[in-house]
Every structure is written in C-alpha cells, then in structure tokens.
VOGU-3710 file (C-alpha; in Angstrom, 3 decimals, decimal comma):
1> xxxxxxxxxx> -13,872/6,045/-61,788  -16,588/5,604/-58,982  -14,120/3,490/-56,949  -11,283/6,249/-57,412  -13,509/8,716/-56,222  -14,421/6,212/-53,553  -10,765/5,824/-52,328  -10,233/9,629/-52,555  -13,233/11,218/-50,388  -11,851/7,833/-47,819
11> xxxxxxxxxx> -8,480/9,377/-47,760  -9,981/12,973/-47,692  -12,064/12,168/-44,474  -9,248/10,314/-42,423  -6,954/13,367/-43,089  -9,785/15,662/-41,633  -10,506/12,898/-38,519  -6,501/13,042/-38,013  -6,860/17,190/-37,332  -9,999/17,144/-35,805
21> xxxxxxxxxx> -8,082/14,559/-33,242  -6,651/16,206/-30,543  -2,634/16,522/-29,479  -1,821/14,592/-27,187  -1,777/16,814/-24,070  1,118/16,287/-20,705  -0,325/14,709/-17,930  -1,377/17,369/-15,741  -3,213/17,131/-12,366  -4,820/19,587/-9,723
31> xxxxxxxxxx> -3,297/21,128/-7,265  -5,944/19,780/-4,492  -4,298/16,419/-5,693  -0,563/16,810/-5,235  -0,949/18,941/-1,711  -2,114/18,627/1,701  -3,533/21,781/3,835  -1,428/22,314/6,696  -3,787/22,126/9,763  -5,879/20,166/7,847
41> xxxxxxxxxx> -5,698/16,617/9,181  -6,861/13,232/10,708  -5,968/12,061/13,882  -5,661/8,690/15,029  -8,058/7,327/17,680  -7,548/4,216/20,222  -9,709/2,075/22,689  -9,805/-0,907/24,348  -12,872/-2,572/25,042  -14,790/-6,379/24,807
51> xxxxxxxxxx> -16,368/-8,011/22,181  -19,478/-10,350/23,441  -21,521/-13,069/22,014  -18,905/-15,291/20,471  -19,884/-19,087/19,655  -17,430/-20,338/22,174  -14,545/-18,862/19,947  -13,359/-15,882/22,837  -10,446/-15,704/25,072  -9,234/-18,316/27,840
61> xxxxxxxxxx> -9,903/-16,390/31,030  -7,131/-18,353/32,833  -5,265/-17,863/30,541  -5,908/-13,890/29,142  -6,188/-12,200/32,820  -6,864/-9,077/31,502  -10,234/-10,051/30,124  -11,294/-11,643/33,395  -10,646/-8,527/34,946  -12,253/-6,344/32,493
71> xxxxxxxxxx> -15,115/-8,481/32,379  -15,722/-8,431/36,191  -15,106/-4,370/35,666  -17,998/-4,342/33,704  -20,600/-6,460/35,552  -19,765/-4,709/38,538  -20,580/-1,208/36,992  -23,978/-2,986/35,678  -24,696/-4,365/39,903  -23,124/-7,727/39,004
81> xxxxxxxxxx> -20,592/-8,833/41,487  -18,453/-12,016/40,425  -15,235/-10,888/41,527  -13,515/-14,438/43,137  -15,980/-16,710/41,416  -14,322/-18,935/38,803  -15,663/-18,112/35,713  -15,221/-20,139/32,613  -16,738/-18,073/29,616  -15,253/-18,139/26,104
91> xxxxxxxxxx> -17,756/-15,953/24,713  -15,891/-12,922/25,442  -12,974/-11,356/24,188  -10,284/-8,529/24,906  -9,870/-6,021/21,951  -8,265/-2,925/20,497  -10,209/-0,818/18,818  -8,553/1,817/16,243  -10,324/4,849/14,021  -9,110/8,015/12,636
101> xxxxxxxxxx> -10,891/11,136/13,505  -11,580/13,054/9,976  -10,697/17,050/9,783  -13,530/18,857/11,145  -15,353/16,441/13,106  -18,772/17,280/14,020  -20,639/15,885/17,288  -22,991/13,101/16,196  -20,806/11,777/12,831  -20,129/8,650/12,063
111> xxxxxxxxxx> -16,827/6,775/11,769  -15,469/3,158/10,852  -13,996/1,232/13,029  -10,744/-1,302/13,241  -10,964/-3,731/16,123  -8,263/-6,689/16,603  -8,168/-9,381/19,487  -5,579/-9,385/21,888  -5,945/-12,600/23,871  -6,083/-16,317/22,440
121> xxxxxxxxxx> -9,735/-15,681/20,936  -10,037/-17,917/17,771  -12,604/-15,882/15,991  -14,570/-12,459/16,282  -17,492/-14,031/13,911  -21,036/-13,034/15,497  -19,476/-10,891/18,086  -20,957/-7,060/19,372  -18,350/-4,779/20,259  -19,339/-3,158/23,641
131> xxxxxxxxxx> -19,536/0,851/24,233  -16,067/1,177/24,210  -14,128/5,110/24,344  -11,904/6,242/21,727  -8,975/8,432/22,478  -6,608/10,509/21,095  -2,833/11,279/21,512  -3,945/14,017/24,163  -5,757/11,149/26,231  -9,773/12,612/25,772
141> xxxxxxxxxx> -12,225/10,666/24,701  -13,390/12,292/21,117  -15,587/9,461/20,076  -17,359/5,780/21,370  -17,491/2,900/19,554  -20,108/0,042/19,574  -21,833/-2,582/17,371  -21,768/-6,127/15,716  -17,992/-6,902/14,053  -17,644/-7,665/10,516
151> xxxxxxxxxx> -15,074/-10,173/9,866  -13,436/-11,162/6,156  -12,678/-14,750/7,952  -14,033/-17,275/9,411  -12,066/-20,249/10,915  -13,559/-24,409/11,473  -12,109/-27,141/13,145  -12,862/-30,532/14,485  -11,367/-33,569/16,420  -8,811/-34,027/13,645
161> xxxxxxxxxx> -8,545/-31,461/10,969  -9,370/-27,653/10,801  -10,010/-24,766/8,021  -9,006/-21,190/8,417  -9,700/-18,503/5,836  -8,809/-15,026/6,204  -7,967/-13,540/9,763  -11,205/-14,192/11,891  -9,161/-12,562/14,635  -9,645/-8,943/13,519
171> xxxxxxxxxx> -12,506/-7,037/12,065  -15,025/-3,847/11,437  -17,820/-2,107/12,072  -18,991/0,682/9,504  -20,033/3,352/10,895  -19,581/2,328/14,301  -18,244/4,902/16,197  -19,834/8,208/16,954  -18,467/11,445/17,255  -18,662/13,051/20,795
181> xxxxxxxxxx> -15,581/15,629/20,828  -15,361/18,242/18,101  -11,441/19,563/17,353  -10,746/23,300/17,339  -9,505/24,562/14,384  -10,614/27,752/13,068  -9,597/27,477/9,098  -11,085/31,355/8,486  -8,879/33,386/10,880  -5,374/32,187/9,399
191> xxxxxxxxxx> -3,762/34,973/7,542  -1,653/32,297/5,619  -2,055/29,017/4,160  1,083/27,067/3,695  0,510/23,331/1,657  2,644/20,586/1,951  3,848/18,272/-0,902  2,734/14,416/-0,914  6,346/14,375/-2,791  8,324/17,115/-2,547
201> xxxxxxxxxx> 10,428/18,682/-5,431  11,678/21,708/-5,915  10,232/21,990/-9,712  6,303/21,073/-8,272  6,785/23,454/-5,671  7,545/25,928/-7,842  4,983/25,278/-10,725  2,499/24,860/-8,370  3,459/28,800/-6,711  3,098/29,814/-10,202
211> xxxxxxxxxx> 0,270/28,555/-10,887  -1,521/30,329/-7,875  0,740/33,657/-8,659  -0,945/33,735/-12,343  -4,657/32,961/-10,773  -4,192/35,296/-7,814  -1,539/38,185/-8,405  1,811/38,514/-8,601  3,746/37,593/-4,798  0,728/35,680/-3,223
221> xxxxxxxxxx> 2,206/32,310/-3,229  6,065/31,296/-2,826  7,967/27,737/-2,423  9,542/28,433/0,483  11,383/24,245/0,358  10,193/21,824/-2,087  7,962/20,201/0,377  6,488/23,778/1,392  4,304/26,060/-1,002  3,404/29,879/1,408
231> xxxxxxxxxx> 0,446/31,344/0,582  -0,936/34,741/1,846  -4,678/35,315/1,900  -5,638/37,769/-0,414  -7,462/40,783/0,986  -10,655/39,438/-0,720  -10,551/36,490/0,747  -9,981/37,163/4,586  -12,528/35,449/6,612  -13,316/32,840/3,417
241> xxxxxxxxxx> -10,199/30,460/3,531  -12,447/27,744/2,380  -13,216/29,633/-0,986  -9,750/30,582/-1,562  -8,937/26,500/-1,175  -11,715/26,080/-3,753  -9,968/27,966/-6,258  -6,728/26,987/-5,748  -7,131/23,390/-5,553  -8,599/23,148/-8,895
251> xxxxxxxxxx> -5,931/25,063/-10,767  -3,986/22,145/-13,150  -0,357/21,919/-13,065  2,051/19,003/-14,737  4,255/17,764/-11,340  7,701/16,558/-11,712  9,618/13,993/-10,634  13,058/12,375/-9,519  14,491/9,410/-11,467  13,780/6,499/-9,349
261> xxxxxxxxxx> 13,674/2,530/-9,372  12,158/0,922/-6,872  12,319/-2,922/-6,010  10,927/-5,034/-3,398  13,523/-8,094/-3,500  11,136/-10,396/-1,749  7,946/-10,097/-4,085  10,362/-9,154/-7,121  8,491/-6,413/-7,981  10,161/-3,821/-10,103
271> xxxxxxxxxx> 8,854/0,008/-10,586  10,854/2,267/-12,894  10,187/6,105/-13,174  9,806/7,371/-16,762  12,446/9,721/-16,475  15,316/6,888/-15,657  18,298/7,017/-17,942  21,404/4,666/-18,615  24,717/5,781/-20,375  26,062/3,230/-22,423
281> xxxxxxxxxx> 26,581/-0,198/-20,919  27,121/-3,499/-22,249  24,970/-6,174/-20,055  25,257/-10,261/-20,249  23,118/-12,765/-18,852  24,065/-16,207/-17,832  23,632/-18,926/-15,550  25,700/-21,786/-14,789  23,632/-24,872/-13,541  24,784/-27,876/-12,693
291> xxxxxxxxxx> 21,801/-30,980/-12,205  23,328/-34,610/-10,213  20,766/-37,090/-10,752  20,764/-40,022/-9,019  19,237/-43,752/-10,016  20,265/-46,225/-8,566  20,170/-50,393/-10,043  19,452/-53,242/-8,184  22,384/-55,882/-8,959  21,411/-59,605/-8,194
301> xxxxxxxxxx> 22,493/-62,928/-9,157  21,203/-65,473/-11,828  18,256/-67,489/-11,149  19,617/-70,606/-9,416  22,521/-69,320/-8,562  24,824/-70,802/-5,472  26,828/-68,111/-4,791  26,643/-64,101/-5,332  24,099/-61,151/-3,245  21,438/-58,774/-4,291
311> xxxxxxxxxx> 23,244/-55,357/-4,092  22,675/-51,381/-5,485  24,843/-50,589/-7,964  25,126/-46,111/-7,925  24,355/-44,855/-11,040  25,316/-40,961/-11,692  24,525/-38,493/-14,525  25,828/-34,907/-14,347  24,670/-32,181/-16,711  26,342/-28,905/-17,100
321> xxxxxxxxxx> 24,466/-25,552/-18,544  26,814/-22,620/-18,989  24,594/-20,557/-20,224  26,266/-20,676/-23,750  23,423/-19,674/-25,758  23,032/-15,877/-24,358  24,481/-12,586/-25,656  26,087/-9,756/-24,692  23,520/-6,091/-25,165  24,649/-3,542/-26,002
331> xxxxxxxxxx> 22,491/-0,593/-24,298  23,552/2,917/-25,939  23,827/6,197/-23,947  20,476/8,181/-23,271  18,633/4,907/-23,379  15,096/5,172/-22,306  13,120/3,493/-19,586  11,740/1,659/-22,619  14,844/0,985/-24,133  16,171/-0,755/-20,930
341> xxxxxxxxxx> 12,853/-3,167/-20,154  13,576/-3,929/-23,922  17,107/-4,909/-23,819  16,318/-7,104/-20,358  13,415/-9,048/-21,920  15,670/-9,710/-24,957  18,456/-11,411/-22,632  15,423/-13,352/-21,443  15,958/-11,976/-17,774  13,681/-12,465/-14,861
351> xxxxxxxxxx> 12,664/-10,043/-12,427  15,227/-11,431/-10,066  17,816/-11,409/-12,699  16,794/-7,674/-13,637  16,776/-6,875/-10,027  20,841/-7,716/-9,813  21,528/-6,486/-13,646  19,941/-3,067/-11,683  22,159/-3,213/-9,183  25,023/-3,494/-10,995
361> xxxxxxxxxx> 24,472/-1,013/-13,457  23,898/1,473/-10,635  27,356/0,006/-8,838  29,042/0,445/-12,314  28,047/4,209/-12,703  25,403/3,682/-15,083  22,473/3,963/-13,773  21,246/7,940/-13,707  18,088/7,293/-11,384  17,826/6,774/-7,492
371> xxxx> 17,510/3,102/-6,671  15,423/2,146/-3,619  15,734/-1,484/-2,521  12,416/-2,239/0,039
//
C-alpha cells in the first residue's frame, strides 16, 4: 500500500510540474533588433599614414617610392632635410588606416582602428602608427589616429626555411583614434521617424506598424514598403525623439520570413529556412566509380640462365561501383525542412551531393523556397 501511494503522489506531482511548465511561446524579438533609425548611422573613415619602429621587417624604399617620399615629408616638417640622400631604412612602413565613425560622435571619443601595409613590409609586429588624419567621404578630417599596432601574426625566417602565422601585414590599435569632428544631426527636431528593415518583408513591416499603432494610437505608424516602417511623432513626444525610440524599440514582435536555401558551393555549407517546403518528389542517389590500379611485376630469367632479359610485365585490376546498393525516397508533398534533411541523410548524401539533389529539385519544380547559390 505505501508503495502505491508512493507511485500515486509521483504521478500526482509530475502532472502538476507539466501545468506549472510553461507553453512554449513563438520566437519573438524587439523591434530595436529587426530595424535601423534612418539618420542614424556610422560612417566610414580613411587615412594614410607610417608605421615606425619595425625590427627591420618595413618596406624597401627603392622599391615602395611612396614611403621614401612620405618619409622625407615628414622629417622635413620636423627640420630634417634628407631629400636626395640615399636612405636605406626598413624600419618604416606605408599604411592605410580604416575606422568607422559611430552615430553621434563626440569631440574627444575614442575609436578602434584597422591599419594594413601597402608596400613589401613583412611584418607590422612592434610598430607605432604615426599621427595620421582620418577622413570621411566629404574629404574633412573627423578624427586622428596614433599608437603601437596590435598584430594576430607574427612571421620568422632564416637562411633556409621560414614560419608565418596569421597576417603580420595588417593590424589594430584599440582605441586609437580620437575624435576631433562632431557630425550634425539633430535627432529632436524631426517631425517623423521612418526605420528601415535589416530584411525587409512586407508581413514584419506590417507587424511591426502594428505593434507601434497598439502602443501609440491608432495612424501613428504605417509600412509604407516592406523595407520602410513611417512613423509620426506624437504630440507628446516633440522635442524627445530619443524617448519615443526608447519605447518603441522595446515593443516585441514575431518577424517573418521568405523561404530560402542558401549554399556556398565552395565551403559546402548548406542553410535552410524553416519555412522551406517540397511537393512530392522521388530523389535517388548514386555514384558510379570506376578505380584502375596499377602493379606492375618484374619478369626475369632463371638463375643461370644463357639466354632471356629482366622485363615489367603490366598488371591491371579494374573495379566498378554502380552505386547498386542505394534507393529511391520517396519525399511526400508538404514535407518539412525536417522531413527533407531526413530523407538526404537516409540516401547517405553529402553536402555536395545535397547541394546538386537541391538544385535539381528546384529545376524540377519542387522546391517552394528561394535558392541562393554564393
């Protein structure tokens, strides 16, 4: 009796864990997640400047003319004059130097830095970028750029061998740039806000319009393309765009999707959408392989022989695989994306065999999704 009652108050507490345990819930994500501000934006900064102090690992300056020439630049704006001397440094080094310029900038902030050679320098290890401008598309300098490079390689060599890991040839400095520009953008006066889809779709668009409609009133926000959500500023939020944004960007909404496969023939990498679909399609797998091996024999005569030659006697052996052992799948109509990696694996298919079963599926009519070959 004690181990019935046992049993029952086990089964009677599992039942009541089951209904405490919530429903699954669809996925669902914030708004702030799926959108970008319009306005609100990086922009892309360039330079070109020198990186000194190299252990002998810099440019050629006969041969990278453009460093000789910037390096001269530079010692003559410092009172040292070496223009016609033949210099024969390898401690410097021509480079680019890249950074993007956050929204909102502020005079004095910090930003990372991307700098690559551009001459026949071996390595950047040990190296100080010198104060070098950054630029913008509208050619003014918004920030400078100096400090000691970072690099995620390093490269060895010697009178016969040589070890390279990584690219020593490019590099970073954190936090090496410093703001000196600020960009105009005055986020409070705009009487509209329109955000722009990361991927558009007319059913996110329109979910996420509703969802700032039901927060906000009725005819605030409209999908005006499904890349494009409108949004008029509320009377009680003129002059506080950032607050609205606060609001709004929190609100959670489920986005859609299109169908899609995507596959990068040269890695073999497949990536299927949930939502791709297959009417009913009957798929084989084989492979016909054919394997010549070759070993050859060594003929010779008999010990003590007077007459006859060493020669090499051919010796062939063909094999032939038709692939007789695999079947022919049946995939039904409706068939889900699990259904389909299912029936693959069962014809023992590799990613490059899946990648041309996709293909043909898709040239046969089959295949309800977009397919994207990279």
């Amino acid at each position: 009796m004690a181990e019935r009652r046992h049993v029952r108050l086990v089964m009677a507490l599992t039942a009541v864990l089951a209904l405490a345990m919530p429903m699954a819930a669809p996925a669902q994500m914030r708004i702030k997640d799926l959108v970008e501000v319009e306005g609100v934006r990086g922009n892309q900064l360039l330079g070109y400047g020198l990186v000194v102090g190299l252990n002998g690992t810099g440019d050629r300056l006969q041969n990278s003319p453009f460093t000789q020439q910037s390096l001269e630049g530079m010692l003559e704006r410092l009172g040292v004059n070496i223009t016609g001397l033949n210099v024969k440094t390898r401690n410097v080094a021509a480079v680019m130097v890249t950074a993007t310029l956050p929204p909102f900038p502020r005079q004095g902030t910090r930003l990372d830095v991307s700098i690559s050679t551009m001459g026949d320098a071996k390595s950047l290890s040990g190296g100080n970028l010198i104060a070098t401008p950054l630029m913008g598309a509208d050619g003014k300098i918004y920030a400078v750029a100096q400090g000691p490079v970072a690099t995620a390689g390093y490269a060895v060599e010697g009178a016969a061998a040589s070890v390279t890991k990584g690219v020593p040839t490019s590099g970073r400095i954190a936090n090496g740039a410093i703001v000196e520009r600020e960009v105009d953008f005055d986020l409070d006066s705009l009487a509209r806000v329109r955000l722009s889809l990361r991927n558009p779709d007319f059913s996110t668009a329109n979910r996420i319009a509703l969802a700032v409609n039901q927060t906000l009133g009725g005819g605030t926000a409209r999908a005006t393309d499904p890349a494009t959500v409108d949004i008029a500023v509320p009377a009680n939020y003129q002059g506080d765009v950032a607050g609205l944004m606060t609001r709004i960007e929190t609100l959670p909404i489920k986005p859609d999707q299109v169908a899609r496969v995507v596959i990068d023939e040269q890695s073999g990498t497949i990536v299927m959408g949930e939502n791709v679909r297959i009417s009913t399609v009957a798929i084989a797998q084989g492979n016909l392989t054919v394997r010549v091996t070759e070993t050859p024999q060594v003929s010779q005569p008999a010990p003590f022989a007077t007459q006859g030659q060493t020669t090499t006697v051919p010796r062939t052996q063909i094999q032939v695989d038709e692939g007789e052992g695999q079947r022919v799948n049946v995939l039904e109509g409706g068939a889900s994306l699990r259904d389909l990696v299912n029936g693959l694996n069962k014809l023992g298919a590799t990613p490059r065999d899946i990648i041309t079963m996709l293909q043909a599926i898709k040239a046969a009519g089959a295949l309800h999704a977009e397919l994207e070959v990279m």
